[in-house]
TIBARO-184368 format. One record per residue (C-alpha): residue in three letters; x negated, y, z negated; chain; residue number from 1. Coordinates in pm, whole numbers, padded with zeros to 5 digits. Each point is the difference from the previous one (the first is absolute). Layout:
BEGIN
R    r      px      py      pz  c    k
R  ALA       X       Y       Z  A  NUM
...
This chain:
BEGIN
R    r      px      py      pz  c    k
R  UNK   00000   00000   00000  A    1
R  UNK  -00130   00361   00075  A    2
R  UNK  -00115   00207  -00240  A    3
R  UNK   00288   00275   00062  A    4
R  UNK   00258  -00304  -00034  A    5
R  UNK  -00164  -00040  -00338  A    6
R  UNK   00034   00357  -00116  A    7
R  UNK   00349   00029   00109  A    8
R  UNK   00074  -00279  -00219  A    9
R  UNK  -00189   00188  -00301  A   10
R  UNK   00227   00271   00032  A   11
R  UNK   00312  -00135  -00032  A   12
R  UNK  -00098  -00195  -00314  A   13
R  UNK  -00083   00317  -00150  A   14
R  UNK   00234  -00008  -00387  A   15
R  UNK   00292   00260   00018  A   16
R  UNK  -00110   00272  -00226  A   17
R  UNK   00300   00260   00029  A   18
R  UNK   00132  -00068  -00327  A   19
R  UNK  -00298   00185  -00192  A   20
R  UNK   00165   00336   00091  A   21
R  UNK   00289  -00084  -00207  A   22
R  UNK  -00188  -00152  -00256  A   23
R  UNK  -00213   00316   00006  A   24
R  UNK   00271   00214  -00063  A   25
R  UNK   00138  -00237  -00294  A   26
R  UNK  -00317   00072  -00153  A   27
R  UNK  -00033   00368  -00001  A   28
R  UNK   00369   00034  -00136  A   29
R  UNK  -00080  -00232  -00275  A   30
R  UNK  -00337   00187  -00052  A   31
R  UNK   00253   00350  -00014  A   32
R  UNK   00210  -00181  -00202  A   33
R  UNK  -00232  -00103  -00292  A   34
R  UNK  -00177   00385   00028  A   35
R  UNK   00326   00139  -00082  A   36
R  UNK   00063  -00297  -00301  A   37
R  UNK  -00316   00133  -00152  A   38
R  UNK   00053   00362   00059  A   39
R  UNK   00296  -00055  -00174  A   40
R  UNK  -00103  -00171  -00289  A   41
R  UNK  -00198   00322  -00115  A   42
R  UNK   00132   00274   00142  A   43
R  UNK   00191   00248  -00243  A   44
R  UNK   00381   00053   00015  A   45
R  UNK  -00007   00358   00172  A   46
R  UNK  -00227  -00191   00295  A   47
R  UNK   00250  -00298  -00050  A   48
R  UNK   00283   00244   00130  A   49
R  UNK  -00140   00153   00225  A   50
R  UNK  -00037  -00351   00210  A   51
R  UNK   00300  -00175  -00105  A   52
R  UNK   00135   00326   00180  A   53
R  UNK  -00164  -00046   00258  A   54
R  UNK   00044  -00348   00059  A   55
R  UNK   00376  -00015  -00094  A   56
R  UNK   00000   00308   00312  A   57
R  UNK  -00164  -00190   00226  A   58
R  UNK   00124  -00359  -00047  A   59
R  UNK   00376   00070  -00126  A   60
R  UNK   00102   00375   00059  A   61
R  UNK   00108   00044  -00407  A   62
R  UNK  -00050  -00182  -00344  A   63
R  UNK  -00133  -00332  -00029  A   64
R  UNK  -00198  -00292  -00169  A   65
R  UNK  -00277   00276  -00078  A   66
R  UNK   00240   00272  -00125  A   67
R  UNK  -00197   00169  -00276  A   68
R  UNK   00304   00111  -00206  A   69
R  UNK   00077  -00364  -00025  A   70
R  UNK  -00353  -00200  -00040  A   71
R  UNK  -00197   00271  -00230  A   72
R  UNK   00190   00253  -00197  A   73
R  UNK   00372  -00097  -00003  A   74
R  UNK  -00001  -00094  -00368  A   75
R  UNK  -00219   00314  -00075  A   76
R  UNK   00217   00194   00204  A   77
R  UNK   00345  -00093  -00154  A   78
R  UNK  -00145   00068  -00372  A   79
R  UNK  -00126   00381   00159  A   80
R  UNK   00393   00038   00178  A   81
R  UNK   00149  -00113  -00307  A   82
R  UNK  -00130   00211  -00277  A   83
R  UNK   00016   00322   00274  A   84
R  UNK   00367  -00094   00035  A   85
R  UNK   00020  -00013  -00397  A   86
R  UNK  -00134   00324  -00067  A   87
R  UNK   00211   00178   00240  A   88
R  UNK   00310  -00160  -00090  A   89
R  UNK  -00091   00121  -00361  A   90
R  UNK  -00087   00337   00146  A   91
R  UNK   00333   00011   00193  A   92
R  UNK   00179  -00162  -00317  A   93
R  UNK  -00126   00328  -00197  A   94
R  UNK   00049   00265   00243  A   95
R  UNK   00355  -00137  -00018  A   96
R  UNK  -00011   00045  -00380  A   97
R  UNK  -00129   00339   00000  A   98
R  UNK   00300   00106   00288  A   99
R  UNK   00267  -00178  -00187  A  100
R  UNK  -00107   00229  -00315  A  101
R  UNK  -00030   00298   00155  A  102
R  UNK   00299  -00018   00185  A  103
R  UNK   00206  -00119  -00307  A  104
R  UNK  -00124   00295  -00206  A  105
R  UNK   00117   00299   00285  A  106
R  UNK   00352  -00233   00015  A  107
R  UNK   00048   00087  -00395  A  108
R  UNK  -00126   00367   00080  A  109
R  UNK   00262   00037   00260  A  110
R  UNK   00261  -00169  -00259  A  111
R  UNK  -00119   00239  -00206  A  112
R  UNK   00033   00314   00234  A  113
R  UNK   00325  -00116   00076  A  114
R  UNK   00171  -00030  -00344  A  115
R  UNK  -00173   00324  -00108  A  116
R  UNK   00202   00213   00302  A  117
R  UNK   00294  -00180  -00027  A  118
R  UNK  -00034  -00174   00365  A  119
R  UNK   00101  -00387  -00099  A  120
R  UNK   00305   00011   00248  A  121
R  UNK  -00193   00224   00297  A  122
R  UNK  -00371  -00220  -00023  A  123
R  UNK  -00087  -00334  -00073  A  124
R  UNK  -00358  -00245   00020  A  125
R  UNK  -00028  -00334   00071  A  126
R  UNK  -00355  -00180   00023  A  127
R  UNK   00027  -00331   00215  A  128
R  UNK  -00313  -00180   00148  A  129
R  UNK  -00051   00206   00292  A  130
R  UNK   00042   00366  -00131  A  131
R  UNK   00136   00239  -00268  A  132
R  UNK   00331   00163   00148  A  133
R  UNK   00080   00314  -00121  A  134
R  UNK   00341   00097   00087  A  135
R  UNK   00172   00305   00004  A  136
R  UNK   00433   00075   00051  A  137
R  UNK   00047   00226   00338  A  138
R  UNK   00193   00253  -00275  A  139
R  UNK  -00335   00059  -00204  A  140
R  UNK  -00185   00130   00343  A  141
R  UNK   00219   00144   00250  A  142
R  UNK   00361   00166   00039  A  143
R  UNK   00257  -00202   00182  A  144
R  UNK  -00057  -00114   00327  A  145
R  UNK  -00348   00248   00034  A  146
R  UNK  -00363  -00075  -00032  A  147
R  UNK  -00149   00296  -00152  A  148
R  UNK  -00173  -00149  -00333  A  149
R  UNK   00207   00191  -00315  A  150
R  UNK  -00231   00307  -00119  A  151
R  UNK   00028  -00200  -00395  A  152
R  UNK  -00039  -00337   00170  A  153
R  UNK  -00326   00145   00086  A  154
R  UNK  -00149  -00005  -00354  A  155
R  UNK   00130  -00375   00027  A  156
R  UNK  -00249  -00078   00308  A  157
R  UNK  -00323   00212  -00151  A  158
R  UNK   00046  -00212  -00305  A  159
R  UNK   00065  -00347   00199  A  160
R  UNK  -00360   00104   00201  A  161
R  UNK  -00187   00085  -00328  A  162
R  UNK   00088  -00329  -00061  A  163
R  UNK  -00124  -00168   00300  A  164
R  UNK  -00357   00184  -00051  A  165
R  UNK  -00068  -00294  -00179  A  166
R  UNK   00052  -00213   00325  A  167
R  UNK  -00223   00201   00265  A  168
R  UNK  -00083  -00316   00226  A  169
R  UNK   00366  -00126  -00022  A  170
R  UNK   00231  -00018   00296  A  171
R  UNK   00280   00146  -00067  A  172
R  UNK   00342  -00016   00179  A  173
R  UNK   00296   00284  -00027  A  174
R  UNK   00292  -00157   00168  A  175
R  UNK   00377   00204   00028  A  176
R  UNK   00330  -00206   00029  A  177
R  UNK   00324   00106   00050  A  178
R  UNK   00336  -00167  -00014  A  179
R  UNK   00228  -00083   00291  A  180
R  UNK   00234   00323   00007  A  181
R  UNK  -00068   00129   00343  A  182
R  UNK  -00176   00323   00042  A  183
R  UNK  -00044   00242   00286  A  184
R  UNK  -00090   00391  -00039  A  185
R  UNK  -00243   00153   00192  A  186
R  UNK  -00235  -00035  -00226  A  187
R  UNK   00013  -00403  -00013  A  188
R  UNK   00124  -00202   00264  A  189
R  UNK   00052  -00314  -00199  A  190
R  UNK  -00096  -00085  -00332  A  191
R  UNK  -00303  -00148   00158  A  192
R  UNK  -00111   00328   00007  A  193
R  UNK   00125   00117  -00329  A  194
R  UNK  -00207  -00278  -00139  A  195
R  UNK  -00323   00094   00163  A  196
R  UNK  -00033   00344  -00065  A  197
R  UNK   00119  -00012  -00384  A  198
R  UNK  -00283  -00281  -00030  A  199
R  UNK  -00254   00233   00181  A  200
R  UNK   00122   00260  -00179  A  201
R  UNK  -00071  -00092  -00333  A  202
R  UNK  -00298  -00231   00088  A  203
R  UNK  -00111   00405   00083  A  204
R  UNK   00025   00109  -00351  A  205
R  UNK  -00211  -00296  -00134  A  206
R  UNK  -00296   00082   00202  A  207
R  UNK  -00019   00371  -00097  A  208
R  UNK  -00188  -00148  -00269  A  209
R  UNK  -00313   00007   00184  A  210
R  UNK  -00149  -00256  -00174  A  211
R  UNK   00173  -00248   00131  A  212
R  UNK  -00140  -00165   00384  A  213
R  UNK   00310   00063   00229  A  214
R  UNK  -00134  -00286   00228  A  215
R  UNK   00105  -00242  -00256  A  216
R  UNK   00388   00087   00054  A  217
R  UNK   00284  -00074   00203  A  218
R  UNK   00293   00140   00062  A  219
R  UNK   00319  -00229   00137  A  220
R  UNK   00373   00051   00025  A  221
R  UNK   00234  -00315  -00019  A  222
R  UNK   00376   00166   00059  A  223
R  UNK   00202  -00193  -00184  A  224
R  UNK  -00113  -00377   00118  A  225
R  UNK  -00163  -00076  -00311  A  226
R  UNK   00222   00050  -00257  A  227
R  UNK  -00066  -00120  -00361  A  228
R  UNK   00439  -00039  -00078  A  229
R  UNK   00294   00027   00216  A  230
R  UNK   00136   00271   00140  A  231
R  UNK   00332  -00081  -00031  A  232
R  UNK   00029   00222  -00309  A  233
R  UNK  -00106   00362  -00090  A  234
R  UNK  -00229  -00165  -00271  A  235
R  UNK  -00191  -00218   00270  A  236
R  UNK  -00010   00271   00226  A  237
R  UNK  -00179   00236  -00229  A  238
R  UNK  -00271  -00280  -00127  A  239
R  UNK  -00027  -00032   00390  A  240
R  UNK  -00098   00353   00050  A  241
R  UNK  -00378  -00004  -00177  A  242
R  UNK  -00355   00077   00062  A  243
R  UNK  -00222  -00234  -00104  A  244
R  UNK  -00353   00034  -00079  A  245
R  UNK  -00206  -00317   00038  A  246
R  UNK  -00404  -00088  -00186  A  247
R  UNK  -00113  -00260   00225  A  248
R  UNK  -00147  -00267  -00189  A  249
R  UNK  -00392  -00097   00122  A  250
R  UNK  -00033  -00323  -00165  A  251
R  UNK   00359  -00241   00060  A  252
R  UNK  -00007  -00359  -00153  A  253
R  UNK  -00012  -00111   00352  A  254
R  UNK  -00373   00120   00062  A  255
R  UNK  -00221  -00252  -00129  A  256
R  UNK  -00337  -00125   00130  A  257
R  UNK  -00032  -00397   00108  A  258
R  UNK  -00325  -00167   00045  A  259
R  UNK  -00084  -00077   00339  A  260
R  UNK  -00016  -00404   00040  A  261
């Protein structure tokens, strides 16, 4: 046989060698692998993040089997949540304290106003858990069917905003209501508008007392669709027609801080 006959022969004996490439590659991810074992195994929790981060990116888009939160500090983490969530619930508890005091105390100094100037059937206060409600009989402030404030109810509003000094970062509300008697003139359209202006009106007088912020107030009229009795009688009708003066509490019973799970 020829010598080039025996070559070709050679040649196609030659072993197969494509699967090294594979088995290269198997290698070098195992190699990666165990790098990143050891890395981990001393690497300090800030660095431990950082590539959980960036693997949990990469690999899944979000939170995974290296989440941080979970692995490292999650017991650490719910002790820290816990005691912040303590304190301000404690701080929140006596902020609500301190209100309910100080709010209790100007209720008996209204009381006491009122009995002094013989007002019990024209004013009355009622503290509930979302304000202290001052309020006042449509007779005490303004003639019939008129919104200019009475020149003696006057001294009544200067000594209501002395009062509510105390209170400078308080919202207060002043809102008018009527009964359902119709009323047109052409001053007042509807009692809508007899409403509104005797609450602007005397929410006017309270804030010549300049110390008082007039951002903090608001002015509303409610005609006569939120009456407190019926207006089927004359009595109804005139605890319909009111001004009422509103505190609005800061701290309700309802705001309370939960610890984050």
């Amino acid at each position: 046989m020829s010598k080039k006959s025996k070559r070709h022969q050679d040649h196609e004996e030659h072993a197969d060698e494509s699967w090294l490439l594979p088995y290269s590659d198997l290698m070098t991810l195992l190699l990666a692998m165990f790098i990143v074992l050891f890395g981990m195994s001393s690497v300090d929790s800030q660095k431990f993040q950082e590539m959980s981060e960036a693997f949990n990116s990469v690999l899944t888009g979000g939170k995974g089997v290296l989440d941080h939160n979970s692995m490292i500090n999650q017991n650490e983490n719910s002790g820290i949540t816990e005691d912040v969530t303590k304190a301000l619930n404690k701080k929140m508890s006596d902020l609500k304290r301190q209100e309910e005091e100080n709010l209790e105390a100007l209720k008996k100094r209204l009381d006491k106003y009122i009995d002094q100037n013989g007002l019990t059937d024209q004013l009355d206060t009622k503290l509930n858990q979302s304000q202290l409600m001052i309020t006042i009989s449509d007779i005490a402030l303004f003639p019939s069917g008129e919104a200019e404030v009475k020149p003696e109810a006057r001294v009544l509003a200067k000594a209501i905003a002395k009062m509510l000094e105390e209170f400078p970062d308080y919202e207060v509300f002043v809102s008018g209501h009527t009964d359902n008697i119709p009323i047109s003139t052409n001053q007042f359209r509807d009692n809508w508008d007899l409403s509104s202006v005797r609450a602007l009106n005397f929410m006017k007088i309270l804030l010549l007392d300049d110390k008082l912020d007039p951002k903090l107030f608001i002015a509303t009229g409610n005609g006569e669709y939120r009456p407190v009795a019926s207006n089927d009688t004359s009595a109804g009708r005139a605890q319909n027609r009111r001004v009422e003066v509103s505190i609005i509490r800061k701290y309700q019973d309802s705001v309370e801080v939960k610890s984050v799970q």
